[in-house]
BALOBA-1460 file (C-alpha; in Angstrom, 3 decimals):
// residues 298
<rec num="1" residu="x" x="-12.403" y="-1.225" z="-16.934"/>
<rec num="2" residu="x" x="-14.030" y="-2.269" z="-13.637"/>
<rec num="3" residu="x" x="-12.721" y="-1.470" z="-10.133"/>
<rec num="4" residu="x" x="-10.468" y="-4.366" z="-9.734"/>
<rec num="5" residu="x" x="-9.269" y="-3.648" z="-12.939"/>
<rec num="6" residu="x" x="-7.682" y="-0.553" z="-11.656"/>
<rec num="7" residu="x" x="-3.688" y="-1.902" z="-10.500"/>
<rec num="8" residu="x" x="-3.789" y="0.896" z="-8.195"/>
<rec num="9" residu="x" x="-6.658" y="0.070" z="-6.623"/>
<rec num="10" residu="x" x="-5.917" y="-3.618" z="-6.404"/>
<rec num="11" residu="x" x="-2.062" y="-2.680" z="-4.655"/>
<rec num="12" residu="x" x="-3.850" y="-0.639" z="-1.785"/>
<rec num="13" residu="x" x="-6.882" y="-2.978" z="-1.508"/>
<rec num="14" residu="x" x="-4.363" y="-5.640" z="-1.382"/>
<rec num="15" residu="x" x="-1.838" y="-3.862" z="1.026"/>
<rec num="16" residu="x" x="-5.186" y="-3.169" z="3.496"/>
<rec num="17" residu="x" x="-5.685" y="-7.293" z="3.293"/>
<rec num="18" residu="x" x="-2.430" y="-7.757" z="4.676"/>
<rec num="19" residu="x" x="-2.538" y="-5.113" z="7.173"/>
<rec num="20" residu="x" x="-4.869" y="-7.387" z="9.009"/>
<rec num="21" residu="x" x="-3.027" y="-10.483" z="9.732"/>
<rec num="22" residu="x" x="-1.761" y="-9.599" z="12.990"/>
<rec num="23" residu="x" x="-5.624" y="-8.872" z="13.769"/>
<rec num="24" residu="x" x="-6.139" y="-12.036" z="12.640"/>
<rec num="25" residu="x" x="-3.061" y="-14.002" z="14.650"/>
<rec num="26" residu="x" x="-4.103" y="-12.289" z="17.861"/>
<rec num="27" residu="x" x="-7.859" y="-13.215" z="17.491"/>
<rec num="28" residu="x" x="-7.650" y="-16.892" z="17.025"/>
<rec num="29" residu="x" x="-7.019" y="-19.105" z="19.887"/>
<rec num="30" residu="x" x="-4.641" y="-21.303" z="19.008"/>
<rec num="31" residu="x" x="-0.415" y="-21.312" z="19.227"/>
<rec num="32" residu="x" x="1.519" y="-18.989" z="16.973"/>
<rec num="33" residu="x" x="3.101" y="-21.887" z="14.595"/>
<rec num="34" residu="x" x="-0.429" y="-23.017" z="14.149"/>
<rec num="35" residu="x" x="-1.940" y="-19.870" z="13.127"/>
<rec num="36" residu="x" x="1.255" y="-19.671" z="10.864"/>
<rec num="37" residu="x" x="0.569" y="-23.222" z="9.641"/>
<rec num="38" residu="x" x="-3.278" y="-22.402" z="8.628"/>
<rec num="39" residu="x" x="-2.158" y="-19.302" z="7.130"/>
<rec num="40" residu="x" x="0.658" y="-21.355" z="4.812"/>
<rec num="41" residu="x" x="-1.890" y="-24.197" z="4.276"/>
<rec num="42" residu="x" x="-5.496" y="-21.994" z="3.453"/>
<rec num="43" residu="x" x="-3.796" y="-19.802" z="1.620"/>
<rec num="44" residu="x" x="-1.417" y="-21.880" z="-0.730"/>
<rec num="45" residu="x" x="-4.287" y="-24.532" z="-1.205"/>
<rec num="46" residu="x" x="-6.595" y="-21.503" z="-2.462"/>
<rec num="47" residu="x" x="-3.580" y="-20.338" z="-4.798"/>
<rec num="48" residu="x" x="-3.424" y="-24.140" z="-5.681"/>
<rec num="49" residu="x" x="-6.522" y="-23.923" z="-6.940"/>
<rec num="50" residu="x" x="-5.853" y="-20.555" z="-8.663"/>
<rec num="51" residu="x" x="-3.121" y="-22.497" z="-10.815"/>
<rec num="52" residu="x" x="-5.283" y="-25.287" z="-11.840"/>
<rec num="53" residu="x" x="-7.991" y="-23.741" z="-12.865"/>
<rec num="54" residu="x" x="-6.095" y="-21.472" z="-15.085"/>
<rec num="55" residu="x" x="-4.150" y="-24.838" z="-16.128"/>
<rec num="56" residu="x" x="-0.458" y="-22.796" z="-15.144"/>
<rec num="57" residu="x" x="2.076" y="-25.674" z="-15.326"/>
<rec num="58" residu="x" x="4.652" y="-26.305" z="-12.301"/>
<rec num="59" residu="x" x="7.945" y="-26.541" z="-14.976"/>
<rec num="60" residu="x" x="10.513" y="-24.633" z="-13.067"/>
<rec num="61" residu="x" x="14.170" y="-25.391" z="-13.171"/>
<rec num="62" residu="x" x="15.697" y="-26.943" z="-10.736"/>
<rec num="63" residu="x" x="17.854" y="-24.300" z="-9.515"/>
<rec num="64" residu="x" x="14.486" y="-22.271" z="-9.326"/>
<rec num="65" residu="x" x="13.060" y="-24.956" z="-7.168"/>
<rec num="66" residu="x" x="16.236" y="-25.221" z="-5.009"/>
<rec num="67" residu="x" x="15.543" y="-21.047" z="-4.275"/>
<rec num="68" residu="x" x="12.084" y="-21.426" z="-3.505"/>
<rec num="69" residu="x" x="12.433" y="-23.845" z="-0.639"/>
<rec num="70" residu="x" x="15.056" y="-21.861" z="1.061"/>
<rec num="71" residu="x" x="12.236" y="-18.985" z="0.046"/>
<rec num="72" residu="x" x="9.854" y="-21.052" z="2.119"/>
<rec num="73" residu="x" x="12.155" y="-21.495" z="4.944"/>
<rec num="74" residu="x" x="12.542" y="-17.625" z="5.104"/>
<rec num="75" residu="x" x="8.545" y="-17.441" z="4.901"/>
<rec num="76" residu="x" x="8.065" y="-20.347" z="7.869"/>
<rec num="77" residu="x" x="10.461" y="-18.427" z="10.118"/>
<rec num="78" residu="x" x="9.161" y="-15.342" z="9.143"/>
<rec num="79" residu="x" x="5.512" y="-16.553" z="10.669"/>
<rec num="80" residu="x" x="7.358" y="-17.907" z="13.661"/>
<rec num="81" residu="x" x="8.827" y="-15.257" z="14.892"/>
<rec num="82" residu="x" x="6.461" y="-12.969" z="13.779"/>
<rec num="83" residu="x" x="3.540" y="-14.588" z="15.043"/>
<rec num="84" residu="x" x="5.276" y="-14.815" z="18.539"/>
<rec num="85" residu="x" x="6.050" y="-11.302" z="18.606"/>
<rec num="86" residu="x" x="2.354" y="-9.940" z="18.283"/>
<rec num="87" residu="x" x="1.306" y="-11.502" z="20.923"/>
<rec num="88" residu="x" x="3.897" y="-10.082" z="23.225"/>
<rec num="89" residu="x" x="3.751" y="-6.460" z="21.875"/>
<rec num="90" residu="x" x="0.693" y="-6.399" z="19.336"/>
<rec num="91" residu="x" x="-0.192" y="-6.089" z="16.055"/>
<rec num="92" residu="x" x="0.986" y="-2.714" z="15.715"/>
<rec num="93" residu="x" x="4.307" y="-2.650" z="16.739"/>
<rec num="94" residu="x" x="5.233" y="-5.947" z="15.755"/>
<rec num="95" residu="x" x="4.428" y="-5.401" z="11.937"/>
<rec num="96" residu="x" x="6.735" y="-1.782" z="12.719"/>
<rec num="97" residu="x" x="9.455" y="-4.146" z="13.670"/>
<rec num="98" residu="x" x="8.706" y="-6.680" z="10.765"/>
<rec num="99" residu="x" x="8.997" y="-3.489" z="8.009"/>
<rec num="100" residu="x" x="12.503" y="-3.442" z="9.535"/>
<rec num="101" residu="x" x="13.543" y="-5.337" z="6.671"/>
<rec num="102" residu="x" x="13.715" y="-2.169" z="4.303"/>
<rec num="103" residu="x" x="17.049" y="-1.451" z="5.970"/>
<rec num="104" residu="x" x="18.391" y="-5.304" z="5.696"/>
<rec num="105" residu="x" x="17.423" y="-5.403" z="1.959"/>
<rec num="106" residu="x" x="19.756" y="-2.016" z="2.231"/>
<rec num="107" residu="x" x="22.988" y="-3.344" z="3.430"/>
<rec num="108" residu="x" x="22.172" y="-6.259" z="1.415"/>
<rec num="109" residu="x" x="22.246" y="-4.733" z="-1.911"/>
<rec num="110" residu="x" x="25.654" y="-2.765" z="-0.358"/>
<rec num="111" residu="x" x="27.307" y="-5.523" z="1.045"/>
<rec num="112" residu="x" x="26.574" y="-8.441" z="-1.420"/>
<rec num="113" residu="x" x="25.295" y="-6.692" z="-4.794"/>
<rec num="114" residu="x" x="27.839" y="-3.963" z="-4.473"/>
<rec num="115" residu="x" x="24.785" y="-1.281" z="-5.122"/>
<rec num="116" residu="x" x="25.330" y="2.531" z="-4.502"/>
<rec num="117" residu="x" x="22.729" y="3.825" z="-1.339"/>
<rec num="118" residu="x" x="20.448" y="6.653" z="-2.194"/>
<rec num="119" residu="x" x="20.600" y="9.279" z="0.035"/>
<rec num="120" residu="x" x="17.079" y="8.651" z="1.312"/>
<rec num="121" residu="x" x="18.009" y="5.265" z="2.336"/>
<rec num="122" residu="x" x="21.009" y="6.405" z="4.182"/>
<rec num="123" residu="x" x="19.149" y="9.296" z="6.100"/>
<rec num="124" residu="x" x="16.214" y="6.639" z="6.632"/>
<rec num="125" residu="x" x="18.061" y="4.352" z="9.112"/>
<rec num="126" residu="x" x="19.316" y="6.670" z="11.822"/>
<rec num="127" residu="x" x="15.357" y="8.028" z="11.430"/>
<rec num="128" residu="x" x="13.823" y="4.334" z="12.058"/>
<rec num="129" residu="x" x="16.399" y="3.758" z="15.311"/>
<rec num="130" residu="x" x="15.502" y="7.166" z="16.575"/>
<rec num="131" residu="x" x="11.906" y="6.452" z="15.952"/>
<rec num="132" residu="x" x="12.208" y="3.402" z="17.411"/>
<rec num="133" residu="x" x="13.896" y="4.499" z="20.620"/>
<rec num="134" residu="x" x="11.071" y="6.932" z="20.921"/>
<rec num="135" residu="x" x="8.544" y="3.695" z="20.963"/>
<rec num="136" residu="x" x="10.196" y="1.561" z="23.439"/>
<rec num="137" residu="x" x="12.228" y="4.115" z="25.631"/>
<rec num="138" residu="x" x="16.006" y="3.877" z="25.958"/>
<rec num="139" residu="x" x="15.990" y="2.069" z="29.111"/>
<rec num="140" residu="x" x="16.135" y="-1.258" z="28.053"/>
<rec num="141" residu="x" x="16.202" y="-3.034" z="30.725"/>
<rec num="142" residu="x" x="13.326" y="-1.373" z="32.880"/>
<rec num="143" residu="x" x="11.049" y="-2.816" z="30.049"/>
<rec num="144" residu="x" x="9.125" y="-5.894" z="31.339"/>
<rec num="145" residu="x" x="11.096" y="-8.732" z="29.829"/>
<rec num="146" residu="x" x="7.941" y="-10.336" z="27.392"/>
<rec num="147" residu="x" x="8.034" y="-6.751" z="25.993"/>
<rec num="148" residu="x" x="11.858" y="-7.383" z="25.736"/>
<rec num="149" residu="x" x="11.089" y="-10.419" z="24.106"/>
<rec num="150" residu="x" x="8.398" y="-9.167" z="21.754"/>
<rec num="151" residu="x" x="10.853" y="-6.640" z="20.397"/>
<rec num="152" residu="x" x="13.692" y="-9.234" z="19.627"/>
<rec num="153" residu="x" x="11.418" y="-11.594" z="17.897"/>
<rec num="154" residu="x" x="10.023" y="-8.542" z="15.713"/>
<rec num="155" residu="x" x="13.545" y="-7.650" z="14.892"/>
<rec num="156" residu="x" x="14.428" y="-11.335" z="13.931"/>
<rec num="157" residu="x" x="11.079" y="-11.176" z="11.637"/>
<rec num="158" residu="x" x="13.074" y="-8.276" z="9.922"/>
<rec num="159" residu="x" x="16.015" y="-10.742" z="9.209"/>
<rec num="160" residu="x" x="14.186" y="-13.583" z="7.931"/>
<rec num="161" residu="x" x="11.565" y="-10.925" z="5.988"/>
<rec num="162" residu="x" x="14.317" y="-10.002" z="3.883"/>
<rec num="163" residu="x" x="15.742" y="-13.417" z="3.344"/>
<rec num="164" residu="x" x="12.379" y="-14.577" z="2.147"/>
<rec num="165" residu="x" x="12.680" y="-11.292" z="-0.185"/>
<rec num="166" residu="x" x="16.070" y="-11.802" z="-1.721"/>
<rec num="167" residu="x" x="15.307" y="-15.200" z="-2.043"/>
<rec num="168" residu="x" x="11.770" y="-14.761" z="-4.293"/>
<rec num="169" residu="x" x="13.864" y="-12.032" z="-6.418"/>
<rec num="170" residu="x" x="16.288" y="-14.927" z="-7.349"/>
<rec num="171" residu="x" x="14.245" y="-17.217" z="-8.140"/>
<rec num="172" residu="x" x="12.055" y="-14.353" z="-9.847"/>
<rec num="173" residu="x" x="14.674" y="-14.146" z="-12.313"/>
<rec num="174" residu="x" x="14.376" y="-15.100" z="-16.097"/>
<rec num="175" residu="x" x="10.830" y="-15.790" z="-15.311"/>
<rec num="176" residu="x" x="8.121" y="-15.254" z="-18.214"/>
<rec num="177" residu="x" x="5.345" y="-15.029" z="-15.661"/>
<rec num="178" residu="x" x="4.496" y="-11.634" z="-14.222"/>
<rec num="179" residu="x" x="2.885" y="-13.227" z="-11.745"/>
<rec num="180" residu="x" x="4.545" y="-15.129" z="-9.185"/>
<rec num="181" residu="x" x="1.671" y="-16.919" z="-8.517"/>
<rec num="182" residu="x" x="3.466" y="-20.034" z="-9.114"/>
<rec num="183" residu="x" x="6.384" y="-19.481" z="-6.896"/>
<rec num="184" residu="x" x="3.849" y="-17.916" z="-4.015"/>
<rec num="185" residu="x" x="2.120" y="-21.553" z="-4.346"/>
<rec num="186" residu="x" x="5.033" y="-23.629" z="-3.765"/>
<rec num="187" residu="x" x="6.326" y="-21.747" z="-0.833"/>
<rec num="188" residu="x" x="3.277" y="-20.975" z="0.874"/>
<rec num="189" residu="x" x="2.707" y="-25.191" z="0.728"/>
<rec num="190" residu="x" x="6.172" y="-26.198" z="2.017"/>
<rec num="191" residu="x" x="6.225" y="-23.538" z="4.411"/>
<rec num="192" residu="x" x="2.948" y="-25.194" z="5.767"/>
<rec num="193" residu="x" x="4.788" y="-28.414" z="5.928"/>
<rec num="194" residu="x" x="7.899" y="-26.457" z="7.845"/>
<rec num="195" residu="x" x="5.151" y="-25.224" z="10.036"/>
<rec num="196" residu="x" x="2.939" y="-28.026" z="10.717"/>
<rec num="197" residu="x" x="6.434" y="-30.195" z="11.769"/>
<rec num="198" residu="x" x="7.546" y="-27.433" z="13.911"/>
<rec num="199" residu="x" x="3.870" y="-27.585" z="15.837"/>
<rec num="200" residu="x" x="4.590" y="-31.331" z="16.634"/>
<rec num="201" residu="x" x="8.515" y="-30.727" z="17.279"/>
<rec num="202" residu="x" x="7.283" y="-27.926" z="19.916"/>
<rec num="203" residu="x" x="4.309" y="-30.197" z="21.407"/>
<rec num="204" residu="x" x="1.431" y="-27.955" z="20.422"/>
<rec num="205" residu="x" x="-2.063" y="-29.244" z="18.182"/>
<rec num="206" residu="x" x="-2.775" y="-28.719" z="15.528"/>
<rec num="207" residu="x" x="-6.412" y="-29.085" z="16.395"/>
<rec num="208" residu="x" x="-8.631" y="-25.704" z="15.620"/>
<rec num="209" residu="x" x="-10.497" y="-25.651" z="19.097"/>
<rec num="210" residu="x" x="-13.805" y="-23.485" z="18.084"/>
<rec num="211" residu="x" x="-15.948" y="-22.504" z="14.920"/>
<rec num="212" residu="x" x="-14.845" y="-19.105" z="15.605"/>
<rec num="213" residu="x" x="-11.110" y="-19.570" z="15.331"/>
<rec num="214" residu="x" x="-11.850" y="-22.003" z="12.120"/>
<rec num="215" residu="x" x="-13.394" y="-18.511" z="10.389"/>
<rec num="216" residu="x" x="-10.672" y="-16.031" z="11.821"/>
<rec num="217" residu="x" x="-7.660" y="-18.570" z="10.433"/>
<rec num="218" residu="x" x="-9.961" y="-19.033" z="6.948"/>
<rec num="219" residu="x" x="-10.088" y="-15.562" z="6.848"/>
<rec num="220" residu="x" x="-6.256" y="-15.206" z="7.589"/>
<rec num="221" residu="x" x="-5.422" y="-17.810" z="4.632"/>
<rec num="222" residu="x" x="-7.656" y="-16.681" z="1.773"/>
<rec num="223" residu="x" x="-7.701" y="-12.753" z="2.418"/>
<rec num="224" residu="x" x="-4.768" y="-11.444" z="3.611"/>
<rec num="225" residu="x" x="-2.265" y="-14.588" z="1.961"/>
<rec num="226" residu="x" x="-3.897" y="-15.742" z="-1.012"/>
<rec num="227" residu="x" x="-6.173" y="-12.521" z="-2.041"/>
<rec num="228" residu="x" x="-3.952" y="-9.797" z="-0.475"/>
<rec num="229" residu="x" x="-0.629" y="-10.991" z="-1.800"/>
<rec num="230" residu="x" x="-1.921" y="-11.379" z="-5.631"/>
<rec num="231" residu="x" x="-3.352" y="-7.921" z="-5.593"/>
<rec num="232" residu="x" x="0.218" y="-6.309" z="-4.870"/>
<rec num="233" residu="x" x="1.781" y="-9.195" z="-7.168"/>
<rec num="234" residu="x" x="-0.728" y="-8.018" z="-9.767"/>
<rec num="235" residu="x" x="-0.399" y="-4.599" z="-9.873"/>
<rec num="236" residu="x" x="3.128" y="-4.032" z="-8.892"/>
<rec num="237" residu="x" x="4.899" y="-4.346" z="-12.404"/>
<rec num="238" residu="x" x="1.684" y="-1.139" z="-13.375"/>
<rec num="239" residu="x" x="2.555" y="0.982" z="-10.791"/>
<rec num="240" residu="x" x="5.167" y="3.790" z="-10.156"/>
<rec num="241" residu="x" x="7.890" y="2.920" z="-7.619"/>
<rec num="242" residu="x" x="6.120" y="5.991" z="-5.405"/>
<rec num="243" residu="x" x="2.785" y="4.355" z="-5.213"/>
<rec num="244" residu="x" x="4.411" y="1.009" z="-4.595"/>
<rec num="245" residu="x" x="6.278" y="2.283" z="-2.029"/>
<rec num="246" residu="x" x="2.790" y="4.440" z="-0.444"/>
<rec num="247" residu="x" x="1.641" y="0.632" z="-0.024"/>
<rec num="248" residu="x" x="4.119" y="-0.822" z="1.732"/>
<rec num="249" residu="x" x="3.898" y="2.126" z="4.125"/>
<rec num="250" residu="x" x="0.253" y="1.918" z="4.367"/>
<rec num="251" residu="x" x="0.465" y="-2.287" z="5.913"/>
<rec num="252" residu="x" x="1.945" y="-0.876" z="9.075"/>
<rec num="253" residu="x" x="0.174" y="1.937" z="9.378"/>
<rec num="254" residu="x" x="-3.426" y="0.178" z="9.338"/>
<rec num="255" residu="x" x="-1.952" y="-2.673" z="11.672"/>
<rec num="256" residu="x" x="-1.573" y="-0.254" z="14.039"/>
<rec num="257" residu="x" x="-4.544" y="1.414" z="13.460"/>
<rec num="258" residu="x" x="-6.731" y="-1.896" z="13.987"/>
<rec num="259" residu="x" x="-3.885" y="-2.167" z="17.285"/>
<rec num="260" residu="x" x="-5.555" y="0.662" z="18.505"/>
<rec num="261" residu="x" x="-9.245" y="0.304" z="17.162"/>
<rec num="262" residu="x" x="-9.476" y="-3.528" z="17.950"/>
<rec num="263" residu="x" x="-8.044" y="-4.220" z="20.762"/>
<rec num="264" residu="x" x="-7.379" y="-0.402" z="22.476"/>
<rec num="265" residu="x" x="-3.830" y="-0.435" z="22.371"/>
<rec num="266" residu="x" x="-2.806" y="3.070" z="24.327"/>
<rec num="267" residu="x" x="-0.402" y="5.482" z="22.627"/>
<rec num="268" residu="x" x="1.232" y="8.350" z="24.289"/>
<rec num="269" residu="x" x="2.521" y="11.702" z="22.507"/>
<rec num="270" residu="x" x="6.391" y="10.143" z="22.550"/>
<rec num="271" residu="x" x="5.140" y="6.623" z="21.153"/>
<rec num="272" residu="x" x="2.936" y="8.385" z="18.332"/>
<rec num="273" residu="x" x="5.740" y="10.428" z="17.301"/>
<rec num="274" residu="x" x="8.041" y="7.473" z="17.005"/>
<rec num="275" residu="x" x="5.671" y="5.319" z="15.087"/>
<rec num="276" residu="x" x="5.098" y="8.105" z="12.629"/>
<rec num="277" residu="x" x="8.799" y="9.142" z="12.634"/>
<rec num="278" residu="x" x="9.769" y="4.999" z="12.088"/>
<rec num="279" residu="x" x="7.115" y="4.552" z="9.706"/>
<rec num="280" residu="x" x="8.646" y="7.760" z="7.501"/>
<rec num="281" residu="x" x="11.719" y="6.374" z="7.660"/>
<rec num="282" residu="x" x="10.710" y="2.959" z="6.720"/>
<rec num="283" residu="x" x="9.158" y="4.851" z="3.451"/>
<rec num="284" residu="x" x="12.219" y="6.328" z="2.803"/>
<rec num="285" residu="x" x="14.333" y="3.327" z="2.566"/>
<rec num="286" residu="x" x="11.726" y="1.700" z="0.550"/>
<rec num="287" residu="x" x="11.225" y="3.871" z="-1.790"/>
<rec num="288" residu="x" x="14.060" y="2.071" z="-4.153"/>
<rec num="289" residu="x" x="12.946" y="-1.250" z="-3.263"/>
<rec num="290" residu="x" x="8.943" y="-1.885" z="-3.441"/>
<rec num="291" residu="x" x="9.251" y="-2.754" z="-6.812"/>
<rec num="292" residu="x" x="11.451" y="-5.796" z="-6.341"/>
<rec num="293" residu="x" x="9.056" y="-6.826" z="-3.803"/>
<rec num="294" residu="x" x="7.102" y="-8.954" z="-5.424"/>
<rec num="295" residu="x" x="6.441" y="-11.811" z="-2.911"/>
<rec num="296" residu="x" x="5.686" y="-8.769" z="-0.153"/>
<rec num="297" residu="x" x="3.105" y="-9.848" z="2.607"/>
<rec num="298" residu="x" x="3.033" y="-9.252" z="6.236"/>
């Protein structure tokens, strides 16, 4: 068996890909919808490619098809906000924010699936607001208001994050394909459509202004989207719930790591013990979840 033969390997090699999109985002010089649009574009071209040349067929149902462009809706206002938010607060805590959706996907599967909490998910909220708290203070309103801003856009990434999830489990189900390479495709194209009219809509070009910014966006699209998100796909249905879960965890984690290593993003005591006291938390409530989470990326 060689290395990449290994599932576990490939989920933590692919959860490491993904870590470094916000690195990526807040590197290139351009506006966040176009960094989202590249990302969408580079990405679901290079999975494109994937299908043809291993001659997978596009026959979904129509119902399927219906799912996967509210899917890529979720994705394309995912990126927006998302985007937006790291460059007001950083890769770091913006992807913190983004993992939010642990505890949507929660009251989701209580509110509209009727599904019994675990314990751990219950005890994992009040741990992710107190860890949060200890990140960004209590006194909202002293915070400058980009910060503010930031924060509310990272929170609305949680929102759409779990949309986008509920909405690939749908159309996930009945499928004969353990893979959702297809599916990925699709929404990663239309979202780059939803993107690329959204640029226009808000005035900004589309244009990729240096050779530099053309390798950090190629990068973006074919490592951390296309490669990064078919590792976890991959190996997700071979691995325990545990180590699934241990992946999730670790995106966060190394986006603030390259926060701090990249582009010296200063932590105090309080603010480390709230990231690692969020980012438990955040394992906690995911625990029951990672391996539904097929489509994950940020």
């Amino acid at each position: 068996m060689t290395m990449l033969g290994n599932p576990t390997l490939r989920l933590f090699i692919g959860a490491a890909l993904i870590s470094l999109s916000p690195v990526w985002v807040k590197l290139v010089d351009v506006s966040p919808t176009t960094s989202g649009f590249y990302r969408m574009l580079i990405g679901g071209t290079a999975l494109a490619a994937y299908l043809l040349l291993t001659r997978q067929k596009l026959e979904l149902p129509r119902r399927t098809w219906q799912i996967l462009l509210l899917a890529a809706l979720f994705f394309a206002l995912d990126l927006w906000f998302w985007h937006r938010s790291i460059n007001y607060i950083g890769p770091g805590l913006s992807t913190l924010l983004a993992n939010f959706q642990v505890f949507i996907m929660t009251a989701a599967g209580i509110i509209i699936m009727r599904e019994t909490p675990a314990p751990t998910q219950l005890v994992a909220i009040p741990l992710a607001l107190i860890g949060l708290a200890l990140i960004v203070g209590l006194d909202w309103q002293s915070l400058p208001a980009d910060y503010r801003t930031g924060v509310i856009y990272g929170l609305c990434t949680a929102v759409v994050y779990a949309g986008y999830l509920l909405s690939m489990r749908r159309a996930r189900q009945g499928s004969t394909h353990r893979i959702p390479s297809r599916e990925i495709a699709i929404i990663s194209l239309v979202g780059a459509a939803m993107l690329g009219l959204s640029a226009l809509v808000e005035g900004q070009a589309l244009v990729i202004p240096a050779g530099k910014d053309a390798l950090w966006l190629a990068a973006y699209g074919l490592l951390s989207h296309g490669l990064g998100m078919m590792f976890i796909a991959s190996s997700l249905p071979h691995v325990s719930t545990t180590q699934a879960g241990l992946a999730l965890l670790l995106q966060p984690t190394l986006s603030f790591v390259w926060d701090v290593l990249f582009f010296a993003r200063p932590m105090t005591p309080k603010e480390l013990a709230g990231a690692s006291l969020a980012l438990f938390a955040i394992y906690l409530g995911s625990r029951r979840r990672s391996q539904q989470a097929q489509g994950a990326r940020q």
